[in-house]
N, CA, C and O atoms as a Tripos MOL2 file, in Angstrom:
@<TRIPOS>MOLECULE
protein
  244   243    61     0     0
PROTEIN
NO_CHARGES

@<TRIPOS>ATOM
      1 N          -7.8400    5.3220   -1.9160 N.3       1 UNK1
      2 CA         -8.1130    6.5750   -2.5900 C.3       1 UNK1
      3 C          -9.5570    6.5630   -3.0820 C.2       1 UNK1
      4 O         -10.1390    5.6090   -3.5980 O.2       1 UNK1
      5 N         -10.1650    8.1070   -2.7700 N.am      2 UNK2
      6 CA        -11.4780    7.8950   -3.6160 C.3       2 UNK2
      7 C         -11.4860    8.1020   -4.7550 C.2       2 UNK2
      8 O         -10.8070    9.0830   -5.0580 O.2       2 UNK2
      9 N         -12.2450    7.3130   -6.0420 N.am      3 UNK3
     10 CA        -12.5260    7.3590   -7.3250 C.3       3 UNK3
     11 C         -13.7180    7.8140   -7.5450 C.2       3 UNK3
     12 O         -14.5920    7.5290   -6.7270 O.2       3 UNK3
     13 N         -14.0960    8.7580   -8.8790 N.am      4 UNK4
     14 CA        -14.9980    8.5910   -9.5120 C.3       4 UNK4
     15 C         -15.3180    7.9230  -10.8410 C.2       4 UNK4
     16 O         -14.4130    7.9230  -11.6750 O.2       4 UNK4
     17 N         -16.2900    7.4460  -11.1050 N.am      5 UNK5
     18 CA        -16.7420    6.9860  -12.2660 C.3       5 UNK5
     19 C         -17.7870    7.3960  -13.0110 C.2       5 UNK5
     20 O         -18.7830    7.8300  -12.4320 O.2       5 UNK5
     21 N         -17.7340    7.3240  -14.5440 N.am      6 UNK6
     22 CA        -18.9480    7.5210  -15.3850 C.3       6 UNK6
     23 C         -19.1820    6.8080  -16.3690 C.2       6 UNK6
     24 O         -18.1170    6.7620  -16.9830 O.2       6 UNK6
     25 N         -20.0390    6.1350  -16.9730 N.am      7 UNK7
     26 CA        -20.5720    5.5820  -17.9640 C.3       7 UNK7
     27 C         -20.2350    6.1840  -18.7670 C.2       7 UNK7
     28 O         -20.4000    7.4000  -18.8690 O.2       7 UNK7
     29 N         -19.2760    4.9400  -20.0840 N.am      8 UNK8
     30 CA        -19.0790    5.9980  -21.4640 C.3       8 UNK8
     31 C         -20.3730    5.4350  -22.2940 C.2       8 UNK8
     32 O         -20.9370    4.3410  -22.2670 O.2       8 UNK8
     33 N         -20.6380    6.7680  -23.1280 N.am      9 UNK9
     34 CA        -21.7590    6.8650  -23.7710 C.3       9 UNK9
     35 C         -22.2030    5.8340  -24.4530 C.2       9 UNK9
     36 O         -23.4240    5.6880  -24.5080 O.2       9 UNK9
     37 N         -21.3390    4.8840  -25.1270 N.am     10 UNK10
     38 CA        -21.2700    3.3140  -25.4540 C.3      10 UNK10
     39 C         -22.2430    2.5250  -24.6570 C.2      10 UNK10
     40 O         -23.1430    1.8840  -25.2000 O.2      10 UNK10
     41 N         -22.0640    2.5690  -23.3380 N.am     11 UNK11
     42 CA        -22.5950    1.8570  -22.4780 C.3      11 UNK11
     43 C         -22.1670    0.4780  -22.4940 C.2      11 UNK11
     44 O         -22.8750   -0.4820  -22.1910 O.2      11 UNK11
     45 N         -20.5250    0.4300  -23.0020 N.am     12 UNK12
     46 CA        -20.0970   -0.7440  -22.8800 C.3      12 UNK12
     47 C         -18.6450   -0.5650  -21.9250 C.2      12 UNK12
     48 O         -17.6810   -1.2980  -22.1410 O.2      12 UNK12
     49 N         -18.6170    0.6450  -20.7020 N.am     13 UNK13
     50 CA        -17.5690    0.3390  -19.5250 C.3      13 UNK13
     51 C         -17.7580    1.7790  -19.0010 C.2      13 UNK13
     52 O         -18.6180    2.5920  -19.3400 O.2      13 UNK13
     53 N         -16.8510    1.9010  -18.1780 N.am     14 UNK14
     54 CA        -16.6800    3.1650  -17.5060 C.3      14 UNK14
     55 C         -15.4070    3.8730  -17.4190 C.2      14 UNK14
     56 O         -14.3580    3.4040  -17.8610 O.2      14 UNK14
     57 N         -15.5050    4.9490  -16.8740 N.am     15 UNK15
     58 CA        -14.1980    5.9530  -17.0200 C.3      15 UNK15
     59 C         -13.8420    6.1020  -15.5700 C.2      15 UNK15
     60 O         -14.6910    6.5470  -14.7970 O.2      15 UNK15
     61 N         -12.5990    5.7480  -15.1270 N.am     16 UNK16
     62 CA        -12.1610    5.5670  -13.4100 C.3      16 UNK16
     63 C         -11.2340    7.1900  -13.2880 C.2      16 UNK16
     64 O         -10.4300    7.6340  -14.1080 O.2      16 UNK16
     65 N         -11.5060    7.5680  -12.5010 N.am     17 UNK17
     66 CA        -10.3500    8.2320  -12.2120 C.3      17 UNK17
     67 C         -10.1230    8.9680  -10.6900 C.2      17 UNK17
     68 O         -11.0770    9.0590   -9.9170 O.2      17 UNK17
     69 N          -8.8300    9.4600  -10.3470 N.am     18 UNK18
     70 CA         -8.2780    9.6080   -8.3440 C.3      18 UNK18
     71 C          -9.5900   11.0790   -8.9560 C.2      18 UNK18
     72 O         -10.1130   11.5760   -9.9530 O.2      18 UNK18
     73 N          -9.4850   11.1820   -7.0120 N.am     19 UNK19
     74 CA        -10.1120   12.6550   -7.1640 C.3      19 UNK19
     75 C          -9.4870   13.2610   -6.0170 C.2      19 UNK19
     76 O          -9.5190   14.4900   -6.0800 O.2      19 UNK19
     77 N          -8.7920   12.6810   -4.7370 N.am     20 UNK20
     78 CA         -8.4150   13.1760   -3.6530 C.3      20 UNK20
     79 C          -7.0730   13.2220   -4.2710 C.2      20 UNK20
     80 O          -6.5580   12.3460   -4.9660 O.2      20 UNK20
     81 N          -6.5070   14.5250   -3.8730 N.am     21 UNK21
     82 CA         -5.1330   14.7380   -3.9180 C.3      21 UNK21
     83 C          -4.3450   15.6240   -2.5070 C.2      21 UNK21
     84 O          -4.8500   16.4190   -1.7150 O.2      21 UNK21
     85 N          -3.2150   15.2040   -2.5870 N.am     22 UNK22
     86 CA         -2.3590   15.0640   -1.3640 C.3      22 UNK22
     87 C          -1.5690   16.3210   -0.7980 C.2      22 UNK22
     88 O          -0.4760   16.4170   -1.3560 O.2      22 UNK22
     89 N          -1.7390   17.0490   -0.1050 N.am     23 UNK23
     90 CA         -1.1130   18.2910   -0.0280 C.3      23 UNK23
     91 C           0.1870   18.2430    1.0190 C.2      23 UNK23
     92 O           0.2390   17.4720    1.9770 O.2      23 UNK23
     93 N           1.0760   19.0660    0.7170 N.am     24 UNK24
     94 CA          2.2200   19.1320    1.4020 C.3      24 UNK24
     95 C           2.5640   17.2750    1.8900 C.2      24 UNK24
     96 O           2.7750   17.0450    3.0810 O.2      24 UNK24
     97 N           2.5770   16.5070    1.2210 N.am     25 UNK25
     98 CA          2.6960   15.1300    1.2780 C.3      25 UNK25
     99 C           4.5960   14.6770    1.1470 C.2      25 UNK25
    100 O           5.3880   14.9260    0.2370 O.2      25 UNK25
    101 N           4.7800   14.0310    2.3160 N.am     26 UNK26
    102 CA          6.2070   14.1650    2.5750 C.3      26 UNK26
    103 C           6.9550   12.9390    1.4550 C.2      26 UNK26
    104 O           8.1620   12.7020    1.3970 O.2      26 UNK26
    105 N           6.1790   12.4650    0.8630 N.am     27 UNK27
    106 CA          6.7690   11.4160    0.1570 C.3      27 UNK27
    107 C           6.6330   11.4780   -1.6220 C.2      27 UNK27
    108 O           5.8070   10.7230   -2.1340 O.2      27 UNK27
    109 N           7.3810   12.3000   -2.4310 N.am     28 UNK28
    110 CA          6.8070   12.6120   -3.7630 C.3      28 UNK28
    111 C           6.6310   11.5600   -4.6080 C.2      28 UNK28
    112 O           7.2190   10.4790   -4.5780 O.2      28 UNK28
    113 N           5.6710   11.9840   -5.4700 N.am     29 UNK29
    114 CA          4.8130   11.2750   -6.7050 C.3      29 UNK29
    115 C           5.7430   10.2490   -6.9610 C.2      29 UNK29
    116 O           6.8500   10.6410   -7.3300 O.2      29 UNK29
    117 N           5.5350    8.7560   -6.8360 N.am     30 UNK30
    118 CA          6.1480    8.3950   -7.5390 C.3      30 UNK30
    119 C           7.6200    7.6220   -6.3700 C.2      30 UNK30
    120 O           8.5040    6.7950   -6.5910 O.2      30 UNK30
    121 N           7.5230    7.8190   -6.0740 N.am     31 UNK31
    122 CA          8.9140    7.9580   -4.6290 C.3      31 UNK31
    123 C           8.7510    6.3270   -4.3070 C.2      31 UNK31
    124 O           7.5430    6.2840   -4.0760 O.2      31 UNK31
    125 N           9.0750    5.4190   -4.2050 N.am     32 UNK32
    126 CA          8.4800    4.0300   -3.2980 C.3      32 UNK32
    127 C           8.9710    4.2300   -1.9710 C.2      32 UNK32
    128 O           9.9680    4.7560   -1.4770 O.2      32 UNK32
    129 N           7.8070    3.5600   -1.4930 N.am     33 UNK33
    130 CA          7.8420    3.3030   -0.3470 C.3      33 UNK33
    131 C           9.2010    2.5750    0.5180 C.2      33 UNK33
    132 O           9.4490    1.5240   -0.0730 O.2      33 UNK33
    133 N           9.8850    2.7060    1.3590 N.am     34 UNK34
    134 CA         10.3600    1.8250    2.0140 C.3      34 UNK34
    135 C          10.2550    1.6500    3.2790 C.2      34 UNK34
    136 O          10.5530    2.4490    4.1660 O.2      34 UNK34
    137 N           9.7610    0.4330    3.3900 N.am     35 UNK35
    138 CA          9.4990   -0.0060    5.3320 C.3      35 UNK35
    139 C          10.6650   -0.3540    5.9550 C.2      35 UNK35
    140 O          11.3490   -1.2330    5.4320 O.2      35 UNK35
    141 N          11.1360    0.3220    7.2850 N.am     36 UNK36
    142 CA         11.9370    0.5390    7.6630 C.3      36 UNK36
    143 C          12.3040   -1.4850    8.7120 C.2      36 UNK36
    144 O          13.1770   -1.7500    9.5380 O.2      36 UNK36
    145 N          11.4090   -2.2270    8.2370 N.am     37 UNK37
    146 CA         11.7550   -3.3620    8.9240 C.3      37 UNK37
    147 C          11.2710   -4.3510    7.5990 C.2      37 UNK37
    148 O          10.1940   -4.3550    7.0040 O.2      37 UNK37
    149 N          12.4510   -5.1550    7.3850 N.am     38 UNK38
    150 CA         11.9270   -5.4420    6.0350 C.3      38 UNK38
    151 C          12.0970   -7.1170    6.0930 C.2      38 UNK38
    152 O          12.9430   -7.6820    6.7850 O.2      38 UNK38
    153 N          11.1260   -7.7900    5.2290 N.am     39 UNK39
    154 CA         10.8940   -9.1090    5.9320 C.3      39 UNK39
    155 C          11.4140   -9.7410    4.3800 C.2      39 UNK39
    156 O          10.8920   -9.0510    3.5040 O.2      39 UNK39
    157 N          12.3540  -10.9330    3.7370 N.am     40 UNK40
    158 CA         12.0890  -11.2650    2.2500 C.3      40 UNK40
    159 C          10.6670  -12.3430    2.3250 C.2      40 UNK40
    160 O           9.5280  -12.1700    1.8930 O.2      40 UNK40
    161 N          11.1890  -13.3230    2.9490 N.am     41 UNK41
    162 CA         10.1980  -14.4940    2.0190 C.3      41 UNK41
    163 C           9.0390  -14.2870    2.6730 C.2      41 UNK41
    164 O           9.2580  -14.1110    3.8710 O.2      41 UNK41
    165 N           7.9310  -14.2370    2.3980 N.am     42 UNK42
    166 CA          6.5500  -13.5260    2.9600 C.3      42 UNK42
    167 C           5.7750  -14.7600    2.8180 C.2      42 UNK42
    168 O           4.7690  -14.9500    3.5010 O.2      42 UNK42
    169 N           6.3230  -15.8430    1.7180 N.am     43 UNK43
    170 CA          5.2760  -17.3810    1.5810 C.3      43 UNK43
    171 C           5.9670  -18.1450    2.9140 C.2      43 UNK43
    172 O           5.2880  -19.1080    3.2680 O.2      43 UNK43
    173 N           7.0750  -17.9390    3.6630 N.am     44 UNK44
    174 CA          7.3800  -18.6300    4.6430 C.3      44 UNK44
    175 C           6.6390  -18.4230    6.2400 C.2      44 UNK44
    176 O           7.2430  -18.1010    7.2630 O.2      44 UNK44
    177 N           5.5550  -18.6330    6.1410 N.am     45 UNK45
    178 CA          4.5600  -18.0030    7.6850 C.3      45 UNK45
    179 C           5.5390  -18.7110    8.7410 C.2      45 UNK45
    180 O           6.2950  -17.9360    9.3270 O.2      45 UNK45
    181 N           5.6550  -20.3330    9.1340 N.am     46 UNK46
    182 CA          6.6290  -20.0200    9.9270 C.3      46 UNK46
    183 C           7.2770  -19.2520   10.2370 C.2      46 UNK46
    184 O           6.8570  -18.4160   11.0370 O.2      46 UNK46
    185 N           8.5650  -19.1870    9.7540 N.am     47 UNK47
    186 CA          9.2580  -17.9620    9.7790 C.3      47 UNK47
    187 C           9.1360  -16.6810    9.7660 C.2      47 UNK47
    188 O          10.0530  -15.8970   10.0130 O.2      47 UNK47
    189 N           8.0490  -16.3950    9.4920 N.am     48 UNK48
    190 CA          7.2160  -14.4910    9.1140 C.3      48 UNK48
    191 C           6.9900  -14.6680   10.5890 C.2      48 UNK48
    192 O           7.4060  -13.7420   11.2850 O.2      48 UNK48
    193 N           6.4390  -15.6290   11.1730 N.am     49 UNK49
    194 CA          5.6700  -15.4000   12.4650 C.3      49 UNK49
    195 C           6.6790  -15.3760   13.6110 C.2      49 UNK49
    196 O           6.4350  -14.8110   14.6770 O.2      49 UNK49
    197 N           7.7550  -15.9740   13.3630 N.am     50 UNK50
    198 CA          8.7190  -16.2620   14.3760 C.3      50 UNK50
    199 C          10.1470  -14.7160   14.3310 C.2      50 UNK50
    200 O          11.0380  -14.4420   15.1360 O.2      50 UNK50
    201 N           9.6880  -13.9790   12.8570 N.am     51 UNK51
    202 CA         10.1260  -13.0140   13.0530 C.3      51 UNK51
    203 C           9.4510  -11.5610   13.8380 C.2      51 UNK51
    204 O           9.9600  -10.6390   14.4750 O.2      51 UNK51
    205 N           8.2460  -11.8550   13.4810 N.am     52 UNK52
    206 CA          7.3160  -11.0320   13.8020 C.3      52 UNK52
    207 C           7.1970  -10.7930   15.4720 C.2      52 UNK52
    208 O           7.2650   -9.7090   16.0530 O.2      52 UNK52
    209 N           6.9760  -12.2890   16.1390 N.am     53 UNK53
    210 CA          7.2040  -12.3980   17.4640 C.3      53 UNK53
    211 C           8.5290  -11.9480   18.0240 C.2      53 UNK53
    212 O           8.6150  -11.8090   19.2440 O.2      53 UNK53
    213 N           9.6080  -11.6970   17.2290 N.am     54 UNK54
    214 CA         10.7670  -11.2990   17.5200 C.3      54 UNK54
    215 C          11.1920  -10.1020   17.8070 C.2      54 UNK54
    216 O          11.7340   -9.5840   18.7830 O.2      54 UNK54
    217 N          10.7800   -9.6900   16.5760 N.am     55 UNK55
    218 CA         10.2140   -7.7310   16.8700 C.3      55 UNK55
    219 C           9.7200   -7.4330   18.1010 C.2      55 UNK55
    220 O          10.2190   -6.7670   19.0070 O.2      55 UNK55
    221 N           8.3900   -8.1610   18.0060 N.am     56 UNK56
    222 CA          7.6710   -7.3550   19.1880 C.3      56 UNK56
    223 C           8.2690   -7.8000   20.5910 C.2      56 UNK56
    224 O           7.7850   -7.2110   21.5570 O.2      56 UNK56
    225 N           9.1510   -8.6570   20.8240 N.am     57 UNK57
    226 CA          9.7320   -9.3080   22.1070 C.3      57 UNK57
    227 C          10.9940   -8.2300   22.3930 C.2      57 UNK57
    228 O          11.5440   -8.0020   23.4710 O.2      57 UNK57
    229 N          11.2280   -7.7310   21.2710 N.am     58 UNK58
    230 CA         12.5820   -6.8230   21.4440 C.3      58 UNK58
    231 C          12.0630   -5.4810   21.7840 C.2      58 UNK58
    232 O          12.7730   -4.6670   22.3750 O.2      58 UNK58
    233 N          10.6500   -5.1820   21.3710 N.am     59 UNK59
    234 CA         10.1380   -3.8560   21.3680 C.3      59 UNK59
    235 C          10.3990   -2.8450   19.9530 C.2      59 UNK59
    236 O          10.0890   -1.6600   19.8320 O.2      59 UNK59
    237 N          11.1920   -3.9020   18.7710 N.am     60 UNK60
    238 CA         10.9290   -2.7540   17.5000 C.3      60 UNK60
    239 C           9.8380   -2.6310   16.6610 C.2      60 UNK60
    240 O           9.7750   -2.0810   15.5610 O.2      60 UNK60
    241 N           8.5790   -3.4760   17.6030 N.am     61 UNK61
    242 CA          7.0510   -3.4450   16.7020 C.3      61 UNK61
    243 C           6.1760   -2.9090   18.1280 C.2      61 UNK61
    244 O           4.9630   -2.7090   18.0690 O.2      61 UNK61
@<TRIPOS>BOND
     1     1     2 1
     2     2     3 1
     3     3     4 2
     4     3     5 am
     5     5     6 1
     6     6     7 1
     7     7     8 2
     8     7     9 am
     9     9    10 1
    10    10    11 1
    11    11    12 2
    12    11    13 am
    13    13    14 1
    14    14    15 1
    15    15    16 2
    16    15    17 am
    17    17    18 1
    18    18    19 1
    19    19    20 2
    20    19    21 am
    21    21    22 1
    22    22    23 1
    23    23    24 2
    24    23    25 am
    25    25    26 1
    26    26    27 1
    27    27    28 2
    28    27    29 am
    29    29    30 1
    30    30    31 1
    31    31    32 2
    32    31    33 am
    33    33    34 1
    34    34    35 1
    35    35    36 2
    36    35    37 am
    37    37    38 1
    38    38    39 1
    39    39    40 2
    40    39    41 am
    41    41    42 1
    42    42    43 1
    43    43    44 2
    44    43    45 am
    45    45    46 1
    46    46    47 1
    47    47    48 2
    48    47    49 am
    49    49    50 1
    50    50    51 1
    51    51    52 2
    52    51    53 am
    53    53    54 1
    54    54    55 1
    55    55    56 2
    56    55    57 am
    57    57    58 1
    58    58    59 1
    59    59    60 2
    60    59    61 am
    61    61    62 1
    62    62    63 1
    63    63    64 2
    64    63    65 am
    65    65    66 1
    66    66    67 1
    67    67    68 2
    68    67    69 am
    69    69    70 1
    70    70    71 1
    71    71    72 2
    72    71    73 am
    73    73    74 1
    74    74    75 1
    75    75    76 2
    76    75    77 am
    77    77    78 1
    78    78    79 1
    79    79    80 2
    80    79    81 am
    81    81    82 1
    82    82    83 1
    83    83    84 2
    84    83    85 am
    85    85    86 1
    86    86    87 1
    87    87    88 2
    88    87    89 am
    89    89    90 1
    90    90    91 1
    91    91    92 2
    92    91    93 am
    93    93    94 1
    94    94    95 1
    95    95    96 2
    96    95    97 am
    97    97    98 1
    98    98    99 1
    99    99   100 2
   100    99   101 am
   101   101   102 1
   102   102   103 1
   103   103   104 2
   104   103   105 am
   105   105   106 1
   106   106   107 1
   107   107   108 2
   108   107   109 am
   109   109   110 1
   110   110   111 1
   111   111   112 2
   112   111   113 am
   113   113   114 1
   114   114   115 1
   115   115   116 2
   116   115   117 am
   117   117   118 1
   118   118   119 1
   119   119   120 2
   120   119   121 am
   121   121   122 1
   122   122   123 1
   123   123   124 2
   124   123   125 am
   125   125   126 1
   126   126   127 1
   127   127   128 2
   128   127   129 am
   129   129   130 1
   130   130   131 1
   131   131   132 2
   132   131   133 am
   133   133   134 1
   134   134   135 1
   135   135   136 2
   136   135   137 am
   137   137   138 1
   138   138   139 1
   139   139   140 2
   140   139   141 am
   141   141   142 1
   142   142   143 1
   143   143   144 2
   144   143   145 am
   145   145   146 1
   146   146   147 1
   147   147   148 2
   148   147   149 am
   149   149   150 1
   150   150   151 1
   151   151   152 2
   152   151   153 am
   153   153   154 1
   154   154   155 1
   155   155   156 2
   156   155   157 am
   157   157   158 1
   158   158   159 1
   159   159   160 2
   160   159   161 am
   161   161   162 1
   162   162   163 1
   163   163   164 2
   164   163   165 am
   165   165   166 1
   166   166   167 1
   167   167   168 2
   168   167   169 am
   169   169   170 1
   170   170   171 1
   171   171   172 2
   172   171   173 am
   173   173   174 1
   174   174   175 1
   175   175   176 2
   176   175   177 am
   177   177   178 1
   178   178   179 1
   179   179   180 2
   180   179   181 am
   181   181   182 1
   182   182   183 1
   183   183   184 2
   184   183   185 am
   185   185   186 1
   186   186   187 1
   187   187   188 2
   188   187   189 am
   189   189   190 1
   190   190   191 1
   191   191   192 2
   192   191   193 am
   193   193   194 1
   194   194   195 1
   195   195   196 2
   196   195   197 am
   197   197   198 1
   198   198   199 1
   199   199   200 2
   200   199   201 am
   201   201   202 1
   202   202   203 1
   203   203   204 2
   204   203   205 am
   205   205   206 1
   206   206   207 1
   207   207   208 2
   208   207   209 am
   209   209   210 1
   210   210   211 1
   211   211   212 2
   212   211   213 am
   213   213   214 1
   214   214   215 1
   215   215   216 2
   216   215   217 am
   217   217   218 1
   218   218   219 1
   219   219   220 2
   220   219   221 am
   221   221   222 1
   222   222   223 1
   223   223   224 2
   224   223   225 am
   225   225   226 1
   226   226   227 1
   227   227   228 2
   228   227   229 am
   229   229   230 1
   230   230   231 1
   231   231   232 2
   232   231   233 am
   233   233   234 1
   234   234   235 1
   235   235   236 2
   236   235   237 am
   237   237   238 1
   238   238   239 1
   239   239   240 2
   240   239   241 am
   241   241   242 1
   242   242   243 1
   243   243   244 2
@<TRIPOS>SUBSTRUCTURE
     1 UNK1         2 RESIDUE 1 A UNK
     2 UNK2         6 RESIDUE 1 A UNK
     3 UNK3        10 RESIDUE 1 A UNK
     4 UNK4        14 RESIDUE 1 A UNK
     5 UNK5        18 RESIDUE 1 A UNK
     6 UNK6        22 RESIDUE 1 A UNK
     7 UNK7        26 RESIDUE 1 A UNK
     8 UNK8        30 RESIDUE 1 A UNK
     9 UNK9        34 RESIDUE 1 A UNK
    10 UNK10       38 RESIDUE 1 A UNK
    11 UNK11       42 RESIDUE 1 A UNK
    12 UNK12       46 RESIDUE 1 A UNK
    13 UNK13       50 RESIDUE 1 A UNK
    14 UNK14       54 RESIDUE 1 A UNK
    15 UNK15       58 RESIDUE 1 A UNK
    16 UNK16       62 RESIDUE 1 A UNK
    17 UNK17       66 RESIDUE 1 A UNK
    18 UNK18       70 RESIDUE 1 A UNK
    19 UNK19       74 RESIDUE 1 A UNK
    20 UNK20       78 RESIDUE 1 A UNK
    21 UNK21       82 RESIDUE 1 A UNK
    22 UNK22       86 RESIDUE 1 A UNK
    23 UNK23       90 RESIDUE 1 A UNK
    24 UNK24       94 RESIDUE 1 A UNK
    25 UNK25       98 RESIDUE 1 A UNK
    26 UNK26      102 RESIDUE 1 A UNK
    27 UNK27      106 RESIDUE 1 A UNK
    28 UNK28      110 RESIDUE 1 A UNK
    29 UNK29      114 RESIDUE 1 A UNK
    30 UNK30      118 RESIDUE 1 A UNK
    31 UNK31      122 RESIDUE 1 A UNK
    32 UNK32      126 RESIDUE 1 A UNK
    33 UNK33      130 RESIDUE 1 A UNK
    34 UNK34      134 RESIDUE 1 A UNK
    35 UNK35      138 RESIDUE 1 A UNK
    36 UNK36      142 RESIDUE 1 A UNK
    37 UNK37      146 RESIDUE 1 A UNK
    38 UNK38      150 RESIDUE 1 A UNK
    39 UNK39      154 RESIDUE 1 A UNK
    40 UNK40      158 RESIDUE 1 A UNK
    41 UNK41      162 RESIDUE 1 A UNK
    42 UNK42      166 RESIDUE 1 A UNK
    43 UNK43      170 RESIDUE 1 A UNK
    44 UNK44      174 RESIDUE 1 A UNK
    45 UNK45      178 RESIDUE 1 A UNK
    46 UNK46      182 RESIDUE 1 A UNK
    47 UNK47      186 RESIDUE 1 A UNK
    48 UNK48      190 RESIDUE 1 A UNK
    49 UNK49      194 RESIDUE 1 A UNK
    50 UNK50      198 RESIDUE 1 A UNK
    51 UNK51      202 RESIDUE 1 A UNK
    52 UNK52      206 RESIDUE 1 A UNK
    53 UNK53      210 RESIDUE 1 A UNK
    54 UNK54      214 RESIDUE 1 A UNK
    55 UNK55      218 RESIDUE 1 A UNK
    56 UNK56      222 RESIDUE 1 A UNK
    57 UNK57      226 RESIDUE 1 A UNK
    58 UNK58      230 RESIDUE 1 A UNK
    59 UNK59      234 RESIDUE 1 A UNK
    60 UNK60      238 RESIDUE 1 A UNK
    61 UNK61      242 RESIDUE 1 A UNK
């Protein structure tokens, strides 16, 4: 997302804030996400990789 920023008058930080907003966006504010292929242990790369190769051998990646 793009942000803008400004120097608060302090000159001790800044002020962040969105500026792009989302029109007719199929997923509302707030909604989480869910990925339709879902992996748990993500610290296990073995296994991430041997699932991953699995997917794509079957054709669901």
């Amino acid at each position: 997302m793009e942000v803008r920023s400004f120097p608060l008058p302090s000159g001790s930080g800044h002020v962040f804030f969105p500026i792009k907003v989302y029109r007719n966006r199929p997923r509302l504010d707030h909604e989480p996400y869910v990925p339709n292929i879902e992996f748990k242990d993500v610290h296990d790369t073995p296994a991430l990789q041997k699932y991953i190769l699995n997917k794509i051998t079957t054709g669901e990646l």
